[in-house]
C-alpha positions in Angstrom: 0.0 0.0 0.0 1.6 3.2 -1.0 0.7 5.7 1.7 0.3 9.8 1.0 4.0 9.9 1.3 4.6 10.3 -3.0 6.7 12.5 -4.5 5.7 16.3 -4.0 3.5 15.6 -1.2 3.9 18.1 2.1 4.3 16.4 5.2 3.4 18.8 8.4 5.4 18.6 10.7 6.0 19.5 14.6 8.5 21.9 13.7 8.5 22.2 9.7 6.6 21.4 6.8 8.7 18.5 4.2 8.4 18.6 0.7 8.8 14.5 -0.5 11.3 14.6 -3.3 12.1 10.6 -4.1 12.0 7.6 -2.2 15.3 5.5 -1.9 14.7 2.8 0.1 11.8 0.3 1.0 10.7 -2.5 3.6 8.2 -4.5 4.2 7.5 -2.5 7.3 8.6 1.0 5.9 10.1 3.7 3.7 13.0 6.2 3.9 12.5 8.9 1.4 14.7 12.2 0.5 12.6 15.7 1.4 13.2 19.4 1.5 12.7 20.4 4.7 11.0 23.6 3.9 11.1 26.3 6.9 14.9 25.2 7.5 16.3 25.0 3.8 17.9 21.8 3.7 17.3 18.2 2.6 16.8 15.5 5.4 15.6 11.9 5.4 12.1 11.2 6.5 11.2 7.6 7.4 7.7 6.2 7.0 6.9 3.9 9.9 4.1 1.6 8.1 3.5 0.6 4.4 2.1 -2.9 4.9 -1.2 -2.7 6.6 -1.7 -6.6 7.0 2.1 -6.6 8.4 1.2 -3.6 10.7 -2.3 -4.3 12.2 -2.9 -3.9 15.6 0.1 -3.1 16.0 -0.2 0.7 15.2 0.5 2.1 18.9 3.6 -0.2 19.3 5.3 1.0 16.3 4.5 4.4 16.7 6.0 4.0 20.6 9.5 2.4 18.8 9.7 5.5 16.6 9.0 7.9 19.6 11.7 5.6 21.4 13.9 5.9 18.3 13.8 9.6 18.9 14.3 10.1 22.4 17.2 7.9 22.4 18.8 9.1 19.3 17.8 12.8 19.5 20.3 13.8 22.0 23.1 12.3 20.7 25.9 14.1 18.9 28.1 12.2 16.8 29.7 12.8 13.3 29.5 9.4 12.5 25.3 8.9 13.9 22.9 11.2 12.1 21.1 14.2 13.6 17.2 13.6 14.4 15.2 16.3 13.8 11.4 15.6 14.2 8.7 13.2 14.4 5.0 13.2 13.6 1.8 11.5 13.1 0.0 12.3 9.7 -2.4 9.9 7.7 -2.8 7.4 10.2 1.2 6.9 10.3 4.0 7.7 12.0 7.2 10.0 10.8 10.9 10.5 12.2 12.8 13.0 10.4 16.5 12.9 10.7 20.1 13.9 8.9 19.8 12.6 5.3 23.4 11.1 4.9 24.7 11.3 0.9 26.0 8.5 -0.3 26.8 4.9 -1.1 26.3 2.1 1.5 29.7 0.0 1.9 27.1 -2.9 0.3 26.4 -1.1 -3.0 30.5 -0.1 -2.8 31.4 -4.1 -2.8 29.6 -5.0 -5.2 30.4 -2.4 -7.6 34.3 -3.4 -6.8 33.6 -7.3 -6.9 31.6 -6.5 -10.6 34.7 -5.4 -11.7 36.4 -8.4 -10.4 38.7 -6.5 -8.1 38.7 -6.5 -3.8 38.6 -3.4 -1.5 42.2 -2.7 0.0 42.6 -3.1 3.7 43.7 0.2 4.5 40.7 1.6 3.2 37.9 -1.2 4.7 40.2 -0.5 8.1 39.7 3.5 7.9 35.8 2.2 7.8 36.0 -0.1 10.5 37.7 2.3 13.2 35.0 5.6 12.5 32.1 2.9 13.0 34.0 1.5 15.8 34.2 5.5 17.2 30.6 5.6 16.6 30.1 2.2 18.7 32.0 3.3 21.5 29.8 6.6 21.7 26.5 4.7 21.9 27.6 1.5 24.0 29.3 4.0 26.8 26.2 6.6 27.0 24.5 7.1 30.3 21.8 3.9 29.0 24.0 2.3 26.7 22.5 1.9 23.3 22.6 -1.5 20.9 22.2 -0.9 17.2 21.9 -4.8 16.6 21.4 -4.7 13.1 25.4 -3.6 11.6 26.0 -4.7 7.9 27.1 -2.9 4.8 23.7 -2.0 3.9 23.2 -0.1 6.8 27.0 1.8 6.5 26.8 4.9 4.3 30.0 6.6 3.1 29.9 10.1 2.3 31.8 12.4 -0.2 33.3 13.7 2.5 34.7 10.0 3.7 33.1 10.1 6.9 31.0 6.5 7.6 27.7 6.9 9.3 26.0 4.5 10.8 22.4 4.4 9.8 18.7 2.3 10.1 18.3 2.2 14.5 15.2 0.1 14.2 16.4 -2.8 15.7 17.9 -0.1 18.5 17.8 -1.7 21.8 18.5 0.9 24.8 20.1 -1.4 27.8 17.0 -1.5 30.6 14.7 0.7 28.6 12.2 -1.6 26.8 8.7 -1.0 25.7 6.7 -1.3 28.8 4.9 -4.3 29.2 4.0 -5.0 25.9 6.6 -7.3 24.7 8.7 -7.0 21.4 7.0 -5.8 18.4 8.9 -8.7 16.3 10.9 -11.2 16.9 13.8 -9.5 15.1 16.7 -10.9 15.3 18.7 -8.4 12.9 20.0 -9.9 9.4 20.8 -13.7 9.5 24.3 -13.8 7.6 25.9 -10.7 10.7 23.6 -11.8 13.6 25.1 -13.6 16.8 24.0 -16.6 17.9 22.6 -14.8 21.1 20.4 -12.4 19.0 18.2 -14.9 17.9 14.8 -15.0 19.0 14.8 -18.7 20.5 17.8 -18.2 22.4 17.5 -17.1 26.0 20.9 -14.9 25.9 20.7 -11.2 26.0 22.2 -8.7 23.8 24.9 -6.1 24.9 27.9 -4.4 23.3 29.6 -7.8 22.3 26.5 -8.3 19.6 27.2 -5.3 17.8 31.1 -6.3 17.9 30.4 -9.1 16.1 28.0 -7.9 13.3 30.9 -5.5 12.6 33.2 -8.4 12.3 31.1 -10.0 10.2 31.0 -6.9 8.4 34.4 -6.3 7.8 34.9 -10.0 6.8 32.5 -9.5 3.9 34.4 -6.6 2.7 37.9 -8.2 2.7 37.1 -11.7 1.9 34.2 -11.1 -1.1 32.4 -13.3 0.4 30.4 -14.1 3.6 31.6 -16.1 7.0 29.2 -19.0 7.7 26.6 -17.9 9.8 26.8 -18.0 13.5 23.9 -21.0 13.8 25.7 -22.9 10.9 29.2 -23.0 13.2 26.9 -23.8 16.2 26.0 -27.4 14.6 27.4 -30.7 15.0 30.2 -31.7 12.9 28.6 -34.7 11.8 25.8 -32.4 9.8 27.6 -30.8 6.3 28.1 -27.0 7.2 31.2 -25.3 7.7 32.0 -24.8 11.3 35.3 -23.5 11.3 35.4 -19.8 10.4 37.4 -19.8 7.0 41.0 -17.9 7.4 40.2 -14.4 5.7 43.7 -14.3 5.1 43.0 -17.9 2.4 39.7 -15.7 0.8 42.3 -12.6 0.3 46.2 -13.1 0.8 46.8 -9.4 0.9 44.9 -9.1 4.3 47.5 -8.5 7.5 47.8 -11.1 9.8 47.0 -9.2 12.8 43.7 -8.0 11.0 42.7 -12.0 10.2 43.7 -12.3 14.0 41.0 -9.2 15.2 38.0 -10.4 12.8 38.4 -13.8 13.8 38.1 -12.8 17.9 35.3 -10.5 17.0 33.5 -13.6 15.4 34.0 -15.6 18.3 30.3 -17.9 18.9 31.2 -17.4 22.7 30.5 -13.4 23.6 33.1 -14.0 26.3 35.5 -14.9 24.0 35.1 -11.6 21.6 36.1 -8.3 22.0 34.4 -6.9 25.0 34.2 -3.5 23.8 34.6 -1.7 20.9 37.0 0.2 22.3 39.1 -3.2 23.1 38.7 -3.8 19.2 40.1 -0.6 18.0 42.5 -1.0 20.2 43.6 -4.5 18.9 43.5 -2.3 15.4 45.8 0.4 16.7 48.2 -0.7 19.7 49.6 2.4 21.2 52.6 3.5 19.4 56.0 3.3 21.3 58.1 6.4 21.6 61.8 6.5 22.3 63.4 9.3 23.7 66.4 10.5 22.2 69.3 12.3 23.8 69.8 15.6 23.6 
């Protein structure tokens, strides 16, 4: 069902009216689309909560209290590398957040143009990725109520002209001891399959923290080095005698230029175990950047 939200229609706002210019992206359970925001001059991203109405029945309240949670999370944050909310509003029987819109190409659409053309991303440069989204990690996981993304891949990894990496798509978000009431998850998410933990699955009793979003990046990263995805996290979890691969391939076998001690920090962050992974991303970038050694010279 394709809502009021087509291009040229004004949206009115809390605090501005938006002009919808194009759409440029589309889920079962929403829409992101480019608009002017009119009173403000400038172009932002405003996300349509609700396309499916057989997907979203009864369930209306609940996913209009996840986008009001989406903004009073993200709102106050200020990070170069999270984008800016700016409003959010009820209009035609849905629900609206209006935030930063961050110019781009994900790291996904990046990969695949490089693999088309039968080449693989350099290290250097997938590395330089890897320790802004880490920054960015670090900022939500230490806030006063720590904040989960839970769903990290390449699609959700915009790089701008500018080179700076934002992380983008919080609709997964979970805010550590903040939940929504008594009324129980609005899905059993459990993220994207091929970068989700074993714990983030719905049928397992283990809770997410900091450590999940460690290891979606790591699965990340391994896409973007190797070409190719790790097995996913359930497939390493099974028996040997069944046929799946439950070793994690080297990276260093799927792309011989990649560094040892990189192979060695993608491979902890993929760790089934939490315990055994990074327990911070500020424990990974560290792993990614030891601190230098200085020697003092005489005088």
């Amino acid at each position: 069902m394709d809502l009021f939200s087509t291009v040229g229609t004004i949206l009115q706002g809390r605090k501005s009216q938006y002009r919808i210019i194009e759409e440029v992206a589309r889920g079962g359970m929403g829409a992101i689309y480019r608009a002017e925001d009119i009173e403000n001059d400038r172009y932002v991203a405003v996300k349509e909560a609700c396309l499916d109405p057989l997907a979203c029945e009864g369930k209306r309240d609940q996913i209009r209290e996840r986008l009001l949670l989406e903004m009073e999370v993200l709102k106050p944050c200020d990070h170069p590398n999270i984008p800016h909310i700016f409003d959010q509003f009820p209009s035609h029987n849905n629900e609206y957040l209006v935030m930063e819109f961050i110019d781009g190409n994900t790291l996904m659409q990046i990969q695949q143009r490089t693999l088309r053309q039968k080449q693989q991303l350099e290290e250097s440069r997938v590395l330089g990725w890897l320790i802004q989204v880490l920054a960015a990690l670090d900022y939500l996981h230490t806030r006063p109520k720590p904040i989960i993304h839970r769903d990290i891949k390449p699609e959700n990894l915009i790089l701008t002209p500018d080179g700076r990496v934002v992380l983008v798509d919080f609709g997964l978000m979970k805010q550590v001891e903040k939940q929504l009431g008594g009324s129980g998850p609005l899905i059993e998410a459990v993220g994207t399959i091929e970068y989700a933990p074993p714990e983030q699955y719905a049928e397992s009793d283990a809770r997410t923290d900091a450590r999940t979003d460690v290891y979606s990046l790591g699965a990340t990263v391994y896409y973007l080095l190797a070409g190719k995805l790790p097995p996913r996290s359930v497939d390493r979890m099974m028996p040997l005698s069944i046929s799946v691969t439950k070793k994690l391939p080297s990276l260093r076998e799927q792309n011989p230029t990649v560094s040892p001690r990189t192979e060695q920090v993608i491979a902890k962050a993929l760790e089934i175990d939490p315990n055994e992974r990074f327990q911070s991303a500020a424990d990974m970038r560290q792993a990614l950047l030891p601190p230098r050694r200085f020697i003092l010279l005489p005088f």
